[in-house]
KETIVO-536015 format. One record per atom (N, C-alpha, C): x, y, z; atom name; residue number from 1. Coordinates in pm, whole numbers, plus 50000, padded with zeros to 5 digits. Atoms other than C-alpha are relative to their C-alpha. Example, Ala and Ser with C-alpha at 12.3 -4.5 7.8 and 13.67 -1.06 7.14 Angstrom:
REM residues 2
50089;49881;50000;N;1
51230;49550;50780;CA;1
50090;50120;50000;C;1
49918;49881;49994;N;2
51367;49894;50714;CA;2
49923;50109;50073;C;2
REM end
This chain:
REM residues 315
49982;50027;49858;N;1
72289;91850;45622;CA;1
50147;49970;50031;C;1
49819;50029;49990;N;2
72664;91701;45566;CA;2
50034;50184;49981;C;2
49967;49866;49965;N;3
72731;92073;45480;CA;3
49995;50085;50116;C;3
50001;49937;49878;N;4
72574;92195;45784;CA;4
50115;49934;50144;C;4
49879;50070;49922;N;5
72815;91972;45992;CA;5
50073;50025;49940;C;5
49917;49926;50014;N;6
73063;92079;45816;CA;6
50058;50117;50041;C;6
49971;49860;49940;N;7
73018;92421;45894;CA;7
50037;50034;50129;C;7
50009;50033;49873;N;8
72979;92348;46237;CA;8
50145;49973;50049;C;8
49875;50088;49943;N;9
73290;92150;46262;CA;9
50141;50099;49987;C;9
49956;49930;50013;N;10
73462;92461;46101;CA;10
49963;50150;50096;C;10
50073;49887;49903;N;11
73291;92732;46334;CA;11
50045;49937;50113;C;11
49994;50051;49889;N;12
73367;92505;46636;CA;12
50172;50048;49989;C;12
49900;49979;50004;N;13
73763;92542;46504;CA;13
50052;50128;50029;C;13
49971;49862;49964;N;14
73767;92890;46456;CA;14
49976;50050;50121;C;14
50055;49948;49854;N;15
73591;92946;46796;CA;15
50164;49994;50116;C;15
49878;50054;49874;N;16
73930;92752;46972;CA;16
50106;50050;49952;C;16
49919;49889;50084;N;17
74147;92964;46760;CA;17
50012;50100;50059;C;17
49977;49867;49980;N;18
74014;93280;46862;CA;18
49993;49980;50157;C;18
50001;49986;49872;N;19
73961;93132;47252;CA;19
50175;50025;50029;C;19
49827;50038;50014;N;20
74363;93059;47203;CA;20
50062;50127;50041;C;20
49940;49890;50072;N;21
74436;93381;47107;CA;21
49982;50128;50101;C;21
50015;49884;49880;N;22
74236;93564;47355;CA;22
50078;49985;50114;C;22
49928;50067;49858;N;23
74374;93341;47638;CA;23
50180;50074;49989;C;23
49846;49963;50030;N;24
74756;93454;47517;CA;24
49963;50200;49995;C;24
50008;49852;50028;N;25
74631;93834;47479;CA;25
49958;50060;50148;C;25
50057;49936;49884;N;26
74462;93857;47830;CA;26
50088;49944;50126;C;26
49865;50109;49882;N;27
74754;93641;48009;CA;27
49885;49880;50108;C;27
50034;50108;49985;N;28
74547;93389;48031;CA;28
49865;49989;50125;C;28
50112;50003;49854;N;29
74226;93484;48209;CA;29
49874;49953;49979;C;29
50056;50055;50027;N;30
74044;93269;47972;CA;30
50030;49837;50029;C;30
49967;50118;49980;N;31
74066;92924;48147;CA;31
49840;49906;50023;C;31
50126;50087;50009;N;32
73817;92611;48110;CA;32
49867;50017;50128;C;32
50127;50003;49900;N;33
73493;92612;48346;CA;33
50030;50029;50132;C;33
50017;50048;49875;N;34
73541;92431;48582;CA;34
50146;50059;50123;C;34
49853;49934;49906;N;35
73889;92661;48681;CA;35
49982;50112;50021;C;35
50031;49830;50008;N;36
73721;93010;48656;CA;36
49958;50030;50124;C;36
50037;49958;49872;N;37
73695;93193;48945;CA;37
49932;50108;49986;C;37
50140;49820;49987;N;38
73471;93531;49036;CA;38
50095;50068;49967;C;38
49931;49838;50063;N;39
73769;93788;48952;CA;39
49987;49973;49858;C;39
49977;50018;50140;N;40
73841;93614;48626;CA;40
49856;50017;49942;C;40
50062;50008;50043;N;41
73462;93625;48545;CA;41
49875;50134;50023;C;41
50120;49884;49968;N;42
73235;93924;48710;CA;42
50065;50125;49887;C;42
49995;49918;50122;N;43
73237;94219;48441;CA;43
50027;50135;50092;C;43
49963;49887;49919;N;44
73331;94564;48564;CA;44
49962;50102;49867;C;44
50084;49907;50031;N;45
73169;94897;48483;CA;45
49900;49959;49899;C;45
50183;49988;50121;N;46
72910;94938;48154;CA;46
50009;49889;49924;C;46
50012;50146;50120;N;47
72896;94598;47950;CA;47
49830;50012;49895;C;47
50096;49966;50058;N;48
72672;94738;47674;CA;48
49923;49856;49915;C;48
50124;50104;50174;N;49
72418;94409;47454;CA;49
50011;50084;49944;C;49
50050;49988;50139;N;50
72381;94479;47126;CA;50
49974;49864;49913;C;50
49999;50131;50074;N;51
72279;94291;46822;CA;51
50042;50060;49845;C;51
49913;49997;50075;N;52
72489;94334;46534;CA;52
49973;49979;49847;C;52
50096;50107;50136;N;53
72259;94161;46265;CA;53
50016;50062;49905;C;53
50060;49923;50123;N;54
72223;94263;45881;CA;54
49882;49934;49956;C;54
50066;50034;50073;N;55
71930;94210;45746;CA;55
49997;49921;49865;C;55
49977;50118;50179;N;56
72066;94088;45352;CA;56
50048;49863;50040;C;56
49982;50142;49982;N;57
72237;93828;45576;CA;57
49948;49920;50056;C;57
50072;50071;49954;N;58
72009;93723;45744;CA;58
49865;49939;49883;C;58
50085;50045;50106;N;59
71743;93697;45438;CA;59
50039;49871;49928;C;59
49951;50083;50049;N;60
72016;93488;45268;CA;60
49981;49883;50067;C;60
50076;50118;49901;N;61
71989;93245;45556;CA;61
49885;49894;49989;C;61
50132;50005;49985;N;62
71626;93266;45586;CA;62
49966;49922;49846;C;62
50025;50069;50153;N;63
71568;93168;45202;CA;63
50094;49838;50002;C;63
49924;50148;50011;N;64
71835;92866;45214;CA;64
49906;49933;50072;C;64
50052;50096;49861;N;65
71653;92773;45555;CA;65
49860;49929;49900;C;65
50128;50085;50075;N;66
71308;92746;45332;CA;66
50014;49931;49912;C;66
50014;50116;50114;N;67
71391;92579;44997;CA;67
50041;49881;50083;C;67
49969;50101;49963;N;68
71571;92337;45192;CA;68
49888;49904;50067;C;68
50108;50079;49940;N;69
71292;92263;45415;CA;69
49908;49949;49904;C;69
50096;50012;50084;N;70
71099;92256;45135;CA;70
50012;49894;49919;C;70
49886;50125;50075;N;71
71339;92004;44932;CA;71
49971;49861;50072;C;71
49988;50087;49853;N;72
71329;91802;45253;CA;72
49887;49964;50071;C;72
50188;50010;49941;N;73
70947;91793;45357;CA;73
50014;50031;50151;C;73
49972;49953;49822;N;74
71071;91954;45668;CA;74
50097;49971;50106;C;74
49860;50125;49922;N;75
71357;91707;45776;CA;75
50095;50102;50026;C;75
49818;49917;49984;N;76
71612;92011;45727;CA;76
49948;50070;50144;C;76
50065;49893;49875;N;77
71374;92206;46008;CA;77
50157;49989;50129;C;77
49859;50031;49864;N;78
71684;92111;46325;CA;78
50062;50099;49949;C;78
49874;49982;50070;N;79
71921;92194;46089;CA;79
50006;50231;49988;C;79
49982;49858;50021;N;80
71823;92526;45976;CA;80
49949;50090;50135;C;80
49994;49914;49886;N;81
71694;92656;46337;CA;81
50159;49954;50055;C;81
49891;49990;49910;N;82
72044;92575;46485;CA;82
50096;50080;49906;C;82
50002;49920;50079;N;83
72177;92777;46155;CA;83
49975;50131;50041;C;83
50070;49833;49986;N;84
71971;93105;46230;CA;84
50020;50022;50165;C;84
49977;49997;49852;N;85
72068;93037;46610;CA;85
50165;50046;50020;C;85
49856;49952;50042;N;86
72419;93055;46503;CA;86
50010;50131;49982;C;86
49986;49817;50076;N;87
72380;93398;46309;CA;87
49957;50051;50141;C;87
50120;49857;49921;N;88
72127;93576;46590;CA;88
50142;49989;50114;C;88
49922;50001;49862;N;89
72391;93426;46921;CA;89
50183;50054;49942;C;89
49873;49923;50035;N;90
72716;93559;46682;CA;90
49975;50124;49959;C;90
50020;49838;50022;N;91
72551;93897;46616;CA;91
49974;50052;50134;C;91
50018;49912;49813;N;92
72504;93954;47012;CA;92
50101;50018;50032;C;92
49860;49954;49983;N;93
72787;94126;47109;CA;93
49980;50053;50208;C;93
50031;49959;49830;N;94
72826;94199;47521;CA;94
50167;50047;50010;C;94
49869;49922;50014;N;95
73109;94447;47584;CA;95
50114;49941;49893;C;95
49953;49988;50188;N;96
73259;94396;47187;CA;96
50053;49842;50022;C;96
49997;50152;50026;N;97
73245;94027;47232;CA;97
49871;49919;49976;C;97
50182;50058;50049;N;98
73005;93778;47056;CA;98
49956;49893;50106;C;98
50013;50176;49937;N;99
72803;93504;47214;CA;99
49995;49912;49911;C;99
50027;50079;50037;N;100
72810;93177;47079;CA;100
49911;49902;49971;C;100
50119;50173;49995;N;101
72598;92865;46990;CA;101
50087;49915;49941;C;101
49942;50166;50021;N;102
72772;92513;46945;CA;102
49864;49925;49979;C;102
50082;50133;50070;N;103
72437;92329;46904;CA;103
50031;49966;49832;C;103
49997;50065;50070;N;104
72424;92111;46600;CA;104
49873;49967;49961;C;104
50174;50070;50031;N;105
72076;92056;46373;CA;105
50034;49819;50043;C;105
49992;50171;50000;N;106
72222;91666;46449;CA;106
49900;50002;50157;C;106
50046;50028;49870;N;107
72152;91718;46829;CA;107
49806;50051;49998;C;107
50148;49953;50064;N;108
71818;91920;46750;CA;108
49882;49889;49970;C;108
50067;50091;50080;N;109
71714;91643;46538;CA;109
49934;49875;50074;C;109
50094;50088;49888;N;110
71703;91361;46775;CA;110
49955;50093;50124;C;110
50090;49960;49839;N;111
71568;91578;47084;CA;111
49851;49995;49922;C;111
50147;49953;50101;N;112
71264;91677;46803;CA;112
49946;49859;49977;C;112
50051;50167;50033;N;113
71256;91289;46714;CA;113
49928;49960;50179;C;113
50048;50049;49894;N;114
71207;91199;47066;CA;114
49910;50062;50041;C;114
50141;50016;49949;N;115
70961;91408;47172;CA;115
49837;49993;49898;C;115
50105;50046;50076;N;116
70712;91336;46835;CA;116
50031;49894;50015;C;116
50044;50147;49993;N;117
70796;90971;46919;CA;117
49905;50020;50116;C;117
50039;50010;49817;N;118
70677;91018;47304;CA;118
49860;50036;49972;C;118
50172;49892;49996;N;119
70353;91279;47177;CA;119
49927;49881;49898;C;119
50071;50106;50111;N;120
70228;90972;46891;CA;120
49995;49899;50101;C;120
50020;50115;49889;N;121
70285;90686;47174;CA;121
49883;50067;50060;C;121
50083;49952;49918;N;122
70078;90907;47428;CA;122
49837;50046;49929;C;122
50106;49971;50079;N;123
69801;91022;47151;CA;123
49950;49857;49949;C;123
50105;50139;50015;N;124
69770;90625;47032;CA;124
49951;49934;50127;C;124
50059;50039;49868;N;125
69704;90529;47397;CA;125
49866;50068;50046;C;125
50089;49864;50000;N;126
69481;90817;47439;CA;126
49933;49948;49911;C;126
50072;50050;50080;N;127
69309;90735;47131;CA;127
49928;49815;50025;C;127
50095;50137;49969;N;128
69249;90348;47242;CA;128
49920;50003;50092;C;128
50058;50007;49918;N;129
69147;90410;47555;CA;129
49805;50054;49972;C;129
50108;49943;50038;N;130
68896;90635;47419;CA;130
49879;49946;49950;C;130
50071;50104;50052;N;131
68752;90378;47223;CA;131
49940;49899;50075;C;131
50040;50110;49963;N;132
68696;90155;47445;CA;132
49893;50041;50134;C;132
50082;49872;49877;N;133
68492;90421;47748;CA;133
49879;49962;49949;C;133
50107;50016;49956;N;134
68165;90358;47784;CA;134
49938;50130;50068;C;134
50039;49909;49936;N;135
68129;90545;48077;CA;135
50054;50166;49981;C;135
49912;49858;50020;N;136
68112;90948;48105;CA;136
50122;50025;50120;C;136
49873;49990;49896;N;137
68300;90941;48453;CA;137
50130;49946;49932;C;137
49893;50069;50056;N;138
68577;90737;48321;CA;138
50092;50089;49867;C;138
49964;49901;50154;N;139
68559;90946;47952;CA;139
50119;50169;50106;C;139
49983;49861;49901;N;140
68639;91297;48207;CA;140
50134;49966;50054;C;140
49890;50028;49912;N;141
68908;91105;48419;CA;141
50102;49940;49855;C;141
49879;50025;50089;N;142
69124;90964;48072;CA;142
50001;50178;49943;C;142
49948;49829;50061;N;143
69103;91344;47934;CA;143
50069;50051;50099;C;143
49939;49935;49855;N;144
69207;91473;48278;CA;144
50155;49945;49994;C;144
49829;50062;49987;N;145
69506;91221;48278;CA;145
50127;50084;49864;C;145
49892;49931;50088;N;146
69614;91286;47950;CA;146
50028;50122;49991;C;146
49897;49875;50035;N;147
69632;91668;47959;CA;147
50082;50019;50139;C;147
49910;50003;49902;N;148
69798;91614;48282;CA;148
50134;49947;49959;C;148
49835;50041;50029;N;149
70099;91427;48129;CA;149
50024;50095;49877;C;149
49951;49903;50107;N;150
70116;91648;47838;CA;150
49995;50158;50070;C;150
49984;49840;49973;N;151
70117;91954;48061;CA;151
50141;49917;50066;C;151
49870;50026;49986;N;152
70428;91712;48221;CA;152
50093;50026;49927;C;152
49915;49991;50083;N;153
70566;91650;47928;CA;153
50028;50130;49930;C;153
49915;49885;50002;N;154
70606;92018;47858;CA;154
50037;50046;50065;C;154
49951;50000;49916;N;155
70751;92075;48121;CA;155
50154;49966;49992;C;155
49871;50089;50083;N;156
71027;91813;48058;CA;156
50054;50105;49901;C;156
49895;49916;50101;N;157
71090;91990;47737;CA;157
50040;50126;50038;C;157
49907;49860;49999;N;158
71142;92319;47857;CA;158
50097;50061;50109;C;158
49882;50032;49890;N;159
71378;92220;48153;CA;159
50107;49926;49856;C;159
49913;50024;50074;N;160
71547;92021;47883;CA;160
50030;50081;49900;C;160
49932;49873;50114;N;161
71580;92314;47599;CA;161
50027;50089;50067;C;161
49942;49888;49937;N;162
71662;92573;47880;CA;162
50175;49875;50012;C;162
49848;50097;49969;N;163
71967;92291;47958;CA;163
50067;50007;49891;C;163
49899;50048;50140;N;164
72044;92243;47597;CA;164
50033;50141;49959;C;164
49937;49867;50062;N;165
72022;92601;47465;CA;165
50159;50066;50110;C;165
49909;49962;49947;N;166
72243;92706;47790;CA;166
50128;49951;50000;C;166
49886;50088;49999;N;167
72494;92429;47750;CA;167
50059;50009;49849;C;167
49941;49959;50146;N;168
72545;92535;47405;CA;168
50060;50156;49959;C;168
49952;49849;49998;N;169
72606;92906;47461;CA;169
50089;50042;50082;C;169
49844;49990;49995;N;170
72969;93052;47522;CA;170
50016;50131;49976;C;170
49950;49852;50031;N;171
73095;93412;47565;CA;171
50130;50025;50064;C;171
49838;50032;49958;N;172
73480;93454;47585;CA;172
50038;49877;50025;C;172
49999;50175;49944;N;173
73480;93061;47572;CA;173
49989;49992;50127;C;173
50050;50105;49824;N;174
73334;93005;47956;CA;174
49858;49957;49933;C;174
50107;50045;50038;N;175
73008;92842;47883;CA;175
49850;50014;50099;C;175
50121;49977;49960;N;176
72661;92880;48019;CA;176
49988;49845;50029;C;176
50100;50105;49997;N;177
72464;92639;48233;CA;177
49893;49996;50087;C;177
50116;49966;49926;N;178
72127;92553;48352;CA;178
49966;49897;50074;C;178
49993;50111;49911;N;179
72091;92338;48679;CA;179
49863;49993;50069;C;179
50098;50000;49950;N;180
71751;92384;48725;CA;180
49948;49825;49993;C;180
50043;50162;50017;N;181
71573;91992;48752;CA;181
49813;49997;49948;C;181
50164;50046;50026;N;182
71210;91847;48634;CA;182
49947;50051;50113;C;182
50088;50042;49879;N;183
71113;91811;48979;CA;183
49955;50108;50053;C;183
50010;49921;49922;N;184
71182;92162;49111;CA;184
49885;50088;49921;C;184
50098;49950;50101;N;185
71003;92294;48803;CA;185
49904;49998;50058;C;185
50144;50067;50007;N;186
70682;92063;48838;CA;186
49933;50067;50124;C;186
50058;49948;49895;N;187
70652;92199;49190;CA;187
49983;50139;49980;C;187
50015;49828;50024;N;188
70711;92553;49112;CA;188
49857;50026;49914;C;188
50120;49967;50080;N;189
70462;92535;48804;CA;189
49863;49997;50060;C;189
50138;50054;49945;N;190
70210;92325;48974;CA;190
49921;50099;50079;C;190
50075;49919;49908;N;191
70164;92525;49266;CA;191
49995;50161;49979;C;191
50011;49864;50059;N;192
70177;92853;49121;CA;192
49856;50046;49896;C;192
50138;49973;50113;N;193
69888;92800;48842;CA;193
49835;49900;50113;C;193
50131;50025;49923;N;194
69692;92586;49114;CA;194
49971;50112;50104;C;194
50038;49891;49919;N;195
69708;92919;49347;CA;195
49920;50115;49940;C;195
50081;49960;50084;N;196
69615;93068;49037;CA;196
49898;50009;50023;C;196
50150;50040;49974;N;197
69322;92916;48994;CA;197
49951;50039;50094;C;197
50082;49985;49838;N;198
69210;92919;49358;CA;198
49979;50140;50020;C;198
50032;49831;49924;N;199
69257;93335;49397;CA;199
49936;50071;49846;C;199
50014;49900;50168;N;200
69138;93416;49053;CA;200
50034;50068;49951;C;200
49905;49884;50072;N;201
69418;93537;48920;CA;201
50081;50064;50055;C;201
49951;49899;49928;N;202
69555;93744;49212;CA;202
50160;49971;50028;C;202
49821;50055;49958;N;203
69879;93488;49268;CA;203
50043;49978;49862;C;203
49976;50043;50124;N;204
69953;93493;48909;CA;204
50172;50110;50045;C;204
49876;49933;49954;N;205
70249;93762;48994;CA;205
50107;49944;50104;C;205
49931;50092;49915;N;206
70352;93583;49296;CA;206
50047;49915;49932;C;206
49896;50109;50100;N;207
70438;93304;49057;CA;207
50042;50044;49912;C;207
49893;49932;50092;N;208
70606;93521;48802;CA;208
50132;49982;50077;C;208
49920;49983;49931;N;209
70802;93625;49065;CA;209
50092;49903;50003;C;209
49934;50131;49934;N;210
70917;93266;49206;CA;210
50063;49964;49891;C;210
49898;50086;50112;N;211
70971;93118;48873;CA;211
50115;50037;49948;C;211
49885;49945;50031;N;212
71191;93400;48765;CA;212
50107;49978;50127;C;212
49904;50029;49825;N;213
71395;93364;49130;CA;213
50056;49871;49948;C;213
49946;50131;50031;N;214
71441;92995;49001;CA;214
50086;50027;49888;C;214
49918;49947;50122;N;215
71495;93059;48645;CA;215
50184;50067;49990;C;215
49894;49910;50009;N;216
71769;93277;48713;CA;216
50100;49963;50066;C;216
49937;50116;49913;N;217
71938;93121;49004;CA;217
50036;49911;50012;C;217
49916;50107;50086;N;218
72003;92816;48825;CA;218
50083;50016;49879;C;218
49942;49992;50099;N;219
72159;92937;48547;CA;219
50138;50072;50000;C;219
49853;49942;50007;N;220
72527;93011;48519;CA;220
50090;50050;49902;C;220
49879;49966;50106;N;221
72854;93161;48379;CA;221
50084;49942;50021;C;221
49913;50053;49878;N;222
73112;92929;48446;CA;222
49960;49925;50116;C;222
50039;50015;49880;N;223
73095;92844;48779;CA;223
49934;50078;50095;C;223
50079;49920;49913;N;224
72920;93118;48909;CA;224
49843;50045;49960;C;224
50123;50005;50004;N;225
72549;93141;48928;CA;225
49932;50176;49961;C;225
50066;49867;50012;N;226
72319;93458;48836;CA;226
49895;50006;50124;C;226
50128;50008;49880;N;227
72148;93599;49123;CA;227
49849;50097;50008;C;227
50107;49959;50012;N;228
71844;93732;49171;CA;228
49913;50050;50105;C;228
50036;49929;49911;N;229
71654;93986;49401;CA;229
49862;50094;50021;C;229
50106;49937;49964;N;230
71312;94085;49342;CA;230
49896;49960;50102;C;230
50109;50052;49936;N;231
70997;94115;49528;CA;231
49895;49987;50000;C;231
50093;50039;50038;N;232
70688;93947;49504;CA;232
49861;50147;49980;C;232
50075;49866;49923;N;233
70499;94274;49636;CA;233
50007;50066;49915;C;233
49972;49872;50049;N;234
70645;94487;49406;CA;234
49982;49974;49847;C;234
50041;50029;50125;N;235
70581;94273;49117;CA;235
49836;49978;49969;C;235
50164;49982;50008;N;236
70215;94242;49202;CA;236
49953;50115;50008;C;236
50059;49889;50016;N;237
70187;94647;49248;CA;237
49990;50006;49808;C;237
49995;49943;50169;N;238
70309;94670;48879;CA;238
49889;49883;49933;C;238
50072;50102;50095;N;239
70108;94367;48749;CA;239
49804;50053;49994;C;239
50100;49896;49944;N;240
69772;94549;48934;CA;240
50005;50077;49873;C;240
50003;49861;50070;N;241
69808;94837;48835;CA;241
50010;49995;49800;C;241
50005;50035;50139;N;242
69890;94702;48436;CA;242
49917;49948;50022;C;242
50146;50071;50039;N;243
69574;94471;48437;CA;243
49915;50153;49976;C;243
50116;49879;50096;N;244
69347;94779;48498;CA;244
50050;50098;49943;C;244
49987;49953;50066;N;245
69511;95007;48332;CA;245
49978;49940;49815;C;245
50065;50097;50127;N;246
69481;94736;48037;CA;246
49863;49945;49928;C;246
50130;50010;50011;N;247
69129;94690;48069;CA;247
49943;50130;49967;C;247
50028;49860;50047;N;248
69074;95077;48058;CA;248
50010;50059;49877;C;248
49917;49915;50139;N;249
69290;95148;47749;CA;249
49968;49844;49884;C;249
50043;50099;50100;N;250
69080;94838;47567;CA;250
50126;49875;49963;C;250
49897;50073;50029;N;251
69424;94610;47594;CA;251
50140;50105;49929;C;251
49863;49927;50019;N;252
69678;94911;47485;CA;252
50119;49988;50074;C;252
49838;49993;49921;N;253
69885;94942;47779;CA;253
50037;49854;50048;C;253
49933;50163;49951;N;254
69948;94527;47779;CA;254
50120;50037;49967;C;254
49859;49964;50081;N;255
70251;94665;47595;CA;255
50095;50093;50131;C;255
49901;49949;49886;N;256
70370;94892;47906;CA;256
50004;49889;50125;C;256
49958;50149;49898;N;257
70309;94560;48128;CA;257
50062;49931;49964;C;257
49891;50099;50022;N;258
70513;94375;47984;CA;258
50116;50087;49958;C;258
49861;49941;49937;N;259
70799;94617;47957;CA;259
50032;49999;50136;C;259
49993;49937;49841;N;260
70772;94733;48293;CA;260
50005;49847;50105;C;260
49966;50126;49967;N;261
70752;94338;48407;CA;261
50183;49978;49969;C;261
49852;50087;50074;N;262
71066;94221;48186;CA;262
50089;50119;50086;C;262
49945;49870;49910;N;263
71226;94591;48322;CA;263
50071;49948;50166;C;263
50013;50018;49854;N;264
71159;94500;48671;CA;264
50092;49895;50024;C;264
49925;50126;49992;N;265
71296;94144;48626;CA;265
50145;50026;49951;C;265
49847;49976;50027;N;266
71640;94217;48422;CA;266
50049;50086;50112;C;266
49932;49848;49930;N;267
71702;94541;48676;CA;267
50042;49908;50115;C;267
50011;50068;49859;N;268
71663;94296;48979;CA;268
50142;49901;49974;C;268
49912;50122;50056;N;269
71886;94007;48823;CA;269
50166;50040;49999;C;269
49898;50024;50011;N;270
72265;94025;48838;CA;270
50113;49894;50005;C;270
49951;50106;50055;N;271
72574;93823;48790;CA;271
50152;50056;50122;C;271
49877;49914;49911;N;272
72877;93887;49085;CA;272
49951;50104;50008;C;272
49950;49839;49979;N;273
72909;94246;49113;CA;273
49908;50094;49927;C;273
50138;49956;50158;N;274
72706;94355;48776;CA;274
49898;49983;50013;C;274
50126;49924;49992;N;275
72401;94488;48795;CA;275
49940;49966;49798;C;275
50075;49975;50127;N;276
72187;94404;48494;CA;276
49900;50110;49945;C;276
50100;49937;50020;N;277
71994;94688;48337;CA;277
49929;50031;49901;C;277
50127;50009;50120;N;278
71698;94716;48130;CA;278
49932;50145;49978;C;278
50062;49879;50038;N;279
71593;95051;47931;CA;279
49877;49952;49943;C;279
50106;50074;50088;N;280
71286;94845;47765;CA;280
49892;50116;50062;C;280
50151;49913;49948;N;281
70939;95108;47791;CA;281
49937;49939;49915;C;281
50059;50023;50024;N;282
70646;95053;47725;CA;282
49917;50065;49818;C;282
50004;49898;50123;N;283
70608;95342;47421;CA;283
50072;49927;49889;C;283
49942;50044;50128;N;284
70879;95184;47218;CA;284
50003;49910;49966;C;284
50042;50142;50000;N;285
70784;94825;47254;CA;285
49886;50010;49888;C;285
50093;49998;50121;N;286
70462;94952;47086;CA;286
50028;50028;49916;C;286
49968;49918;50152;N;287
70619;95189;46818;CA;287
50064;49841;49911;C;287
49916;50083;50074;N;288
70882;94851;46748;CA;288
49900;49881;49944;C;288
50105;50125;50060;N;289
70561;94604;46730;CA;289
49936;50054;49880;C;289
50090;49964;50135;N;290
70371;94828;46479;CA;290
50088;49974;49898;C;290
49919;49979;50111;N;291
70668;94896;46283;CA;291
50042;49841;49953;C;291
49943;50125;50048;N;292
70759;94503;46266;CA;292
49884;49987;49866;C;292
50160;50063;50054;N;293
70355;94411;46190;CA;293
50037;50095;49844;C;293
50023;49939;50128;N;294
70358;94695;45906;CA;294
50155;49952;49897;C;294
49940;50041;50058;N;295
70680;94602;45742;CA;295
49987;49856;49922;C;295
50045;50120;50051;N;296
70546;94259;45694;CA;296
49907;49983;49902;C;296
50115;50014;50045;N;297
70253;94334;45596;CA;297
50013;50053;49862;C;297
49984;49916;50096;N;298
70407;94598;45334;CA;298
50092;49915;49875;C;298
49895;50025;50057;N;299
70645;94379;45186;CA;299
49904;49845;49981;C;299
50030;50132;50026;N;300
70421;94028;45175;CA;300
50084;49927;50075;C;300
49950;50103;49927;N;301
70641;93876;45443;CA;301
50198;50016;49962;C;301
49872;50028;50020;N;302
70964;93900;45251;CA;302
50086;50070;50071;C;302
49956;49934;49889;N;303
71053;94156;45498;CA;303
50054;50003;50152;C;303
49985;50008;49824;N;304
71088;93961;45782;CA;304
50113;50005;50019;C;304
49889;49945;49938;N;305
71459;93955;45776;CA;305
50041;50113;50039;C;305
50005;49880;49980;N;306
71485;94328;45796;CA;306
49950;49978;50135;C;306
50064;49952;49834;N;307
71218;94345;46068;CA;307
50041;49930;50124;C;307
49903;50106;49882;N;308
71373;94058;46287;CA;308
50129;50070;50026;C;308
49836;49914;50003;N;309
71725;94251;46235;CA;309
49982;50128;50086;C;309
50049;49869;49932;N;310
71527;94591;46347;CA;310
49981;49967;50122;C;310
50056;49989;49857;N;311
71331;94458;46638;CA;311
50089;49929;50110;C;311
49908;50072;49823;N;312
71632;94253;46810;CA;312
50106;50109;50022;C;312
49882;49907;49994;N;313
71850;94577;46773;CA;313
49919;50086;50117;C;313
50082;49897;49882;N;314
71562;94770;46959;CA;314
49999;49880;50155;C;314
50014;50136;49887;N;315
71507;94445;47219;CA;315
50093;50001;50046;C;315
REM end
């Protein structure tokens, strides 16, 4: 773990090295956050993703990541996902520059501590109460409560790991961030899965929609926000139309709904000026899932670096 801070502390150096370097090569159109303006930051013409990955290095990884955990009864777990977060966000390259990650398994470690302290508090409460019920009304209304705060409390976490992962990721040193809040969430979620419910299913798109509109709209480059432009209408023809076609083809074409979703959503999404666009189909989503599943399966697992390396190059 001192090693992994180490590394860290050396990866964080080199990072301000090469920001240095760029900043003196581009006359200086790499400046801190909070000074970046829209010319210095909107992208102009084709800004191709890729992912860059090798497979042998990533295996190497992957094997350290397990004995260790294994050494460790799991304690290294932080450590080695902010590790393999490192490799995957320095093999993404966006017009021949990498992205970054700055998290730390340290920071990891306590967020992971805090919420198995919070889920053992809430499960021994839960558990006394239980004990002590009598009645069935009463029994109905403590289950009700508690998966009500544990549908909170995920919630919480994934406003707080969209904050942390974004506040840790860096491309041309400007940094990513995500200003979305609990609150706006809780309302978004809430009333989206209770409309759910109520239409059986029919507003489930409508709340795709919204959340992505949020999602996206809070999250920044710099100082400038990503915006976002689809419409609810047009995400419920495609969602339609994928259900029964999904029901027809025994669950086959779930695989062209969810391209043709994610599609819809990246195409809509931009950043200034830039247009995000998404080639993702539904054909090669399936060909890339078989080919992961069978590589795994062919190899006993030891394959997964390979197939992780394959399927984020196709992704």
């Amino acid at each position: 773990m001192v090693e992994d801070e180490r590394e860290q502390t050396e990866f964080d150096e080199e990072l301000s090295r090469q920001e240095a370097l760029n900043t003196e090569k581009a006359g200086n159109a790499i400046v801190p956050d909070e000074k970046i303006t829209e010319e210095e930051t909107v992208l102009e013409g084709v800004c191709p993703l890729s992912f860059e990955g090798n497979g042998a290095e990533l295996f190497g990884i992957l094997m350290k990541n397990l004995l260790l955990n294994l050494l460790t009864l799991g304690i290294y777990y932080p450590w080695a996902k902010a590790k393999q977060l490192r490799y995957y966000y320095g093999s993404s390259r966006i017009h021949g520059s990498d992205l970054q990650f700055h998290g730390t398994g340290r920071e990891m470690f306590i967020g992971l501590t805090k919420a198995l302290v919070v889920l053992a508090v809430l499960n021994f409460i839960y558990e006394g109460i239980l004990a002590g019920i009598l009645s069935e009304s009463l029994l109905l209304l403590t289950v009700f409560l508690y998966l009500f705060i544990f549908f909170l409390l995920i919630l919480i976490a994934s406003v707080g790991a969209r904050r942390y992962r974004m506040s840790r990721t860096s491309w041309r040193g400007i940094r990513f961030r995500f200003l979305g809040t609990f609150k706006d969430t809780v309302i978004i979620v809430a009333k989206g899965w209770i409309l759910t419910v109520l239409s059986l299913g029919f507003y489930y798109p409508f709340y795709l929609n919204r959340f992505q509109d949020f999602w996206t709209k809070k999250t920044t480059f710099g100082n400038i926000a990503f915006s976002y432009d689809g419409l609810s209408r047009e995400v419920f023809r495609i969602w339609l139309k994928g259900m029964l076609l999904t029901i027809l083809t025994l669950g086959i074409y779930l695989f062209w709904l969810k391209a043709n979703l994610q599609r819809y959503f990246w195409s809509h999404s931009s950043f200034g000026e830039s247009r995000i666009i998404s080639k993702l189909y539904g054909g090669i989503l399936l060909k890339e899932t078989l080919i992961f599943l069978l590589i795994m399966i062919l190899t006993f697992g030891i394959g997964l670096a390979w197939a992780v390396v394959r399927y984020k190059k196709f992704y």
